[in-house]
BAVEXVO-234464 format. One record per residue (C-alpha): x, y, z; residue in three letters. Coordinates in steps of 0.05 Angstrom, whole numbers, padded with zeros to 5 digits, always signed. Layout:
% BAVEXVO-234464
XYZALA/...
This chain:
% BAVEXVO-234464
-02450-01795-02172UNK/-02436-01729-02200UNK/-02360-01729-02184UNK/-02363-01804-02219UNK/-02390-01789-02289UNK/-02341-01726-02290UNK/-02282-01784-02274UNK/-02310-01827-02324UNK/-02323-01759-02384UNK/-02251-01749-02368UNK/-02215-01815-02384UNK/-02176-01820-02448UNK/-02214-01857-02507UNK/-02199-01935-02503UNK/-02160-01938-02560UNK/-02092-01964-02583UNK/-02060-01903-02586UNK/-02089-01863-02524UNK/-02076-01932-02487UNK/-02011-01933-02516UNK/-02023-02006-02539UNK/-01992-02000-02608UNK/-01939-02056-02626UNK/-01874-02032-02610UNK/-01808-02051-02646UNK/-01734-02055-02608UNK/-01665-02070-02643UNK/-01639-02118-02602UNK/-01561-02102-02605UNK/-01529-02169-02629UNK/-01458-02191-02652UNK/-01489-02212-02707UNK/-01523-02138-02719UNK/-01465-02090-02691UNK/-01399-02116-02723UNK/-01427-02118-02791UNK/-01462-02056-02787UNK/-01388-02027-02766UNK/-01362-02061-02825UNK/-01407-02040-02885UNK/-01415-01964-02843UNK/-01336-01964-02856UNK/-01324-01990-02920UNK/-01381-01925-02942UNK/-01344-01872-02917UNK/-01284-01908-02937UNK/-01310-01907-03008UNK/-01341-01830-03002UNK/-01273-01809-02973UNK/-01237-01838-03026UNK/-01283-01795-03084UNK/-01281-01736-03045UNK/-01201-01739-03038UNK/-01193-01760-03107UNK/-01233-01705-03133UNK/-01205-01648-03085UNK/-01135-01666-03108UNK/-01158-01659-03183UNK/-01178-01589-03166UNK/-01119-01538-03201UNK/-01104-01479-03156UNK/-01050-01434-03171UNK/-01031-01391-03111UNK/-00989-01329-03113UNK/-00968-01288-03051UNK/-00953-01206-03069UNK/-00940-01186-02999UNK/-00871-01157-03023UNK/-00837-01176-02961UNK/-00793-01237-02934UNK/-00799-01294-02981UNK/-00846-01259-03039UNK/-00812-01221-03090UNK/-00875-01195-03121UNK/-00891-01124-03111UNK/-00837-01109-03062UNK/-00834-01033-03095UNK/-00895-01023-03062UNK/-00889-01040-02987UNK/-00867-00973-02971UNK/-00929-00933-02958UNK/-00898-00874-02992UNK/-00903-00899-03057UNK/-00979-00891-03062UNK/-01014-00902-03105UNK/-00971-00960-03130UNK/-00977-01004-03196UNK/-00944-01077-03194UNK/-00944-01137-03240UNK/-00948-01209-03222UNK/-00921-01253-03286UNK/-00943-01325-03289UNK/-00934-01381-03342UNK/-00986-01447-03350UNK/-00970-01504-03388UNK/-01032-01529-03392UNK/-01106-01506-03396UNK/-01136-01486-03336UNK/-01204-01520-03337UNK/-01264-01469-03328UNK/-01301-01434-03299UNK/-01237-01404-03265UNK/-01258-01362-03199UNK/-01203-01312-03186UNK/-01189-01300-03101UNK/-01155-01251-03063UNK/-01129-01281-02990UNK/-01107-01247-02922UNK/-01057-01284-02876UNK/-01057-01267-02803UNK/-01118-01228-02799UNK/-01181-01220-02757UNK/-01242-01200-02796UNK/-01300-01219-02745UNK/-01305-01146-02717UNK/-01366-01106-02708UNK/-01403-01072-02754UNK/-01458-01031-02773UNK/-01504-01002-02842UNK/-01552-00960-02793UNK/-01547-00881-02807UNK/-01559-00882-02734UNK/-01504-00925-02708UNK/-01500-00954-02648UNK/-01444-00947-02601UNK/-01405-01009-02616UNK/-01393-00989-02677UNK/-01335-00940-02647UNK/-01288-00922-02658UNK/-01307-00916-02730UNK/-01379-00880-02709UNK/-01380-00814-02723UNK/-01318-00768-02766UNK/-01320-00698-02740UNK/-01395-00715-02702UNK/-01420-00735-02774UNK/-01446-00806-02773UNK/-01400-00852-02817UNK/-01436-00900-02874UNK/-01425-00957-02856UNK/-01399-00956-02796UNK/-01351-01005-02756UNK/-01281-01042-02760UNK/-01306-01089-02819UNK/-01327-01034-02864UNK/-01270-00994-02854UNK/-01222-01039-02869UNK/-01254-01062-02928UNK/-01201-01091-02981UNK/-01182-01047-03033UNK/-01133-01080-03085UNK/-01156-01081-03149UNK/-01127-01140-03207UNK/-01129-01138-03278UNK/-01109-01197-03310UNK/-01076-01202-03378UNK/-01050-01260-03438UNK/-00997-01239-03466UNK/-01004-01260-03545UNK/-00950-01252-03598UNK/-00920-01190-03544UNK/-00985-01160-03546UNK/-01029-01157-03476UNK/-01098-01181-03493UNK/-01148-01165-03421UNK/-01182-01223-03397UNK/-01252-01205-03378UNK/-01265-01220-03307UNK/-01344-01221-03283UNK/-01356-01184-03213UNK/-01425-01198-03224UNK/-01462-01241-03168UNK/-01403-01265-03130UNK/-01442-01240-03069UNK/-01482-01293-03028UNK/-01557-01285-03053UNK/-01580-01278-02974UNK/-01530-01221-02966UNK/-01552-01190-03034UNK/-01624-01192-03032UNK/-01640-01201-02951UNK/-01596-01186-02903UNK/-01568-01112-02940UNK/-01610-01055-02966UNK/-01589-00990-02990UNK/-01630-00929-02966UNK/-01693-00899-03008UNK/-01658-00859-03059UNK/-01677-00785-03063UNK/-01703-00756-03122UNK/-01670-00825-03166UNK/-01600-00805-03132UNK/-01569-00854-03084UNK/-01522-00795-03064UNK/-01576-00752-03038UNK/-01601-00809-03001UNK/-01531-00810-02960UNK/-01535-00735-02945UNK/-01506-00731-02872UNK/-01459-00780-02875UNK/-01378-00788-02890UNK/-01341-00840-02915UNK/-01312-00889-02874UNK/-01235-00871-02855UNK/-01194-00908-02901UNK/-01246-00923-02956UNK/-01215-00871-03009UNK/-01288-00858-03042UNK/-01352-00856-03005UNK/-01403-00917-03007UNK/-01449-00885-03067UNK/-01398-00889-03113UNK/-01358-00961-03099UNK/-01369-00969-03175UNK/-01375-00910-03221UNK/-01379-00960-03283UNK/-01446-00991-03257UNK/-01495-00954-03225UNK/-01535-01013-03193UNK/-01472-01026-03159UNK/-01457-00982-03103UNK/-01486-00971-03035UNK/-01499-01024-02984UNK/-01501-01071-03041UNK/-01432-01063-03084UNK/-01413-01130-03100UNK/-01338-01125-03073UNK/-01371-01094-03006UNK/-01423-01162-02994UNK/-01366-01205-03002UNK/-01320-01164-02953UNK/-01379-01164-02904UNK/-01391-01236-02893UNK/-01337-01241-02842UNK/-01290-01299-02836UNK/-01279-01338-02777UNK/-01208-01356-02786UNK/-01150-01310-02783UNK/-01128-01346-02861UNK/-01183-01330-02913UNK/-01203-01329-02981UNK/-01246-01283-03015UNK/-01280-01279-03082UNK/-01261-01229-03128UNK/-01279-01246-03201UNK/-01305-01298-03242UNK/-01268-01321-03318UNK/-01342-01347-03351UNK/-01336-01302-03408UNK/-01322-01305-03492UNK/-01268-01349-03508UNK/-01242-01360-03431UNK/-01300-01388-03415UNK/-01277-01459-03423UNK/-01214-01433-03377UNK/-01144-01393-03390UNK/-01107-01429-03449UNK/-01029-01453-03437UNK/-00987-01385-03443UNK/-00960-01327-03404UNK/-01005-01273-03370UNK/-00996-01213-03336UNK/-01031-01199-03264UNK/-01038-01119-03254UNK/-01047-01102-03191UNK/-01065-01043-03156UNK/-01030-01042-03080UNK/-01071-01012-03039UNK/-01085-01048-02984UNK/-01032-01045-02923UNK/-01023-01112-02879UNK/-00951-01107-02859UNK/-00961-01065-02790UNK/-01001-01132-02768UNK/-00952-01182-02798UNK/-01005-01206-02854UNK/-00994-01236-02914UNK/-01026-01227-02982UNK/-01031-01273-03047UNK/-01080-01282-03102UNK/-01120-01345-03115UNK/-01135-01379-03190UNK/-01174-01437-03185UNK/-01236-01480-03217UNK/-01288-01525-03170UNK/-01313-01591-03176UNK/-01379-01624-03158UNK/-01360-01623-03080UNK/-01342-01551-03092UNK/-01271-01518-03088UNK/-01209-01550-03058UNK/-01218-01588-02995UNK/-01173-01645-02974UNK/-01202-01648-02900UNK/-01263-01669-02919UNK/-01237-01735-02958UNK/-01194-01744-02894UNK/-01247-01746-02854UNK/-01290-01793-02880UNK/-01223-01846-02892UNK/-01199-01831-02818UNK/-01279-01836-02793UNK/-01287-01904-02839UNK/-01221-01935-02820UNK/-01239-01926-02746UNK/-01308-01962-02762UNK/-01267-02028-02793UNK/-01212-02031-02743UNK/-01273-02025-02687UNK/-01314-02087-02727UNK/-01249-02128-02728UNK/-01244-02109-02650UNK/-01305-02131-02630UNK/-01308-02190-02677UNK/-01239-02217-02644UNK/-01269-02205-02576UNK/-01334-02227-02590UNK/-01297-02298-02629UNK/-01242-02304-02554UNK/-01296-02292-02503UNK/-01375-02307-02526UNK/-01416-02377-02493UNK/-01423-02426-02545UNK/-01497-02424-02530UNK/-01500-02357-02549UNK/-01533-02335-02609UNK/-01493-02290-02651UNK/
């Protein structure tokens, strides 16, 4: 009796749910369900395709590549690694305003950021061999850090033969996340970010140590300089863009007016011992963001596929269905 009211304590309530009673609903998978649902799922991506192609292609973008070797002309005095530091210009005409905000991009060709590294004063092994300089621990550490990009643009409109400097804005070009999350520069010592560093070098190529990426700007050096966040969010493709200024401000804030400017650049950065390529970036975004033709092609290739498929089926479905069957 016992073993029986312990049976009975133990059954589920008798209820719709715990009987799993509830009313149950099934598509059933028609003709008359499946073709059109092809249809009308193709002519929307069709239609989204079309914006987003339409709009990428409306996107300006002027590209210029400074390598100074094989087909580039621009800053060929420089390639020899001799000539250091080095000073080139890169002169450009528009005809037409260049509709703002403008971002301003430096790109690498032929390289492989996604290396290893480190912002630990105690770093671990794989960050070698860019660990330790001399058995003093290197900050930061790794492949990435060290061969952070170093070329430097100024930017110029020439005006009646005069050069007028168009402002560019470094400020917040960094992903939020990386900014305030992911990075974090050291306690500072006695208010001095420098102190806070004390028994550490600078990486090996980095021509200024990591306290003192921006002498103009206090807030910007350590572990969270601007130019060093953006550098540190590693690309996965050997071809890359990366942000380097932003045109938002005084009178180029609606974009660069028609005329001639003048690109300064400072060549530092070395890429011909691994065959790369250089070039600087001008262009402005859109709703669906910068430049991106795949995207549109994807959704027209993806919603074509879904309309030829309906036509398909509806041929087959017309040549071999019982007349008793219900579409």
């Amino acid at each position: 009796v016992s073993q029986l009211g312990a049976g009975t304590t133990n059954r589920p309530d008798n209820t719709a749910f715990d009987q799993q009673r509830l009313p149950a609903w099934q598509p059933v998978l028609s003709a008359g369900i499946v073709i059109p649902g092809f249809l009308l799922v193709g002519l929307a991506f069709i239609g989204i395709g079309v914006a987003l192609f339409v709009t990428s292609r409306s996107i300006q973008v002027l590209e210029n590549d400074y390598t100074g070797t094989g087909s580039s002309v621009h800053c060929s005095e420089c390639v020899n690694p001799k000539t250091t530091p080095c000073t080139c210009q890169l002169n450009f005409s528009l005809s037409a305003l260049f509709q703002g905000p403008v971002f301003l991009y430096y790109g690498l060709s032929n390289y492989f950021q996604n290396l290893w590294g480190d912002l630990s004063k105690s770093p671990s092994s794989s960050c070698a061999p860019y660990q330790y300089d001399q058995n003093t621990t290197i900050a930061p550490c790794g492949s990435v850090a060290n061969s952070m990009f170093n070329d430097t643009f100024t930017l110029y409109q020439l005006v009646n033969a005069t050069r007028k400097t168009v402002p560019l804005d470094g400020k917040g070009i960094a992903w939020w996340t990386d900014y305030n999350i992911k990075f974090r520069n050291p306690p500072e010592v006695d208010g001095s970010l420098a102190a806070a560093f004390n028994g550490t070098v600078k990486p090996v190529n980095w021509p200024k140590p990591v306290y003192d990426l921006d002498p103009t700007n206090p807030a910007n050096n350590g572990f969270l300089n601007q130019d060093f966040l953006v550098w540190m969010r590693t690309a996965a493709l050997p071809d890359f863009w990366k942000l380097y200024r932003r045109i938002t401000e005084g009178e180029y804030a609606s974009g660069l007016p028609a005329g001639n400017y003048t690109l300064e650049i400072q060549y530092n950065y070395p890429v011909a011992n691994f065959a790369g390529r250089k070039s600087v970036i001008f262009s402005n975004t859109s709703w669906m963001g910068g430049k991106n033709q795949f995207l549109g092609i994807a959704y027209l290739v993806t919603g074509s596929l879904c309309v030829v498929m309906s036509a398909v089926m509806l041929i087959v479905y017309a040549k071999f269905n019982s007349p008793d069957e219900d579409f």
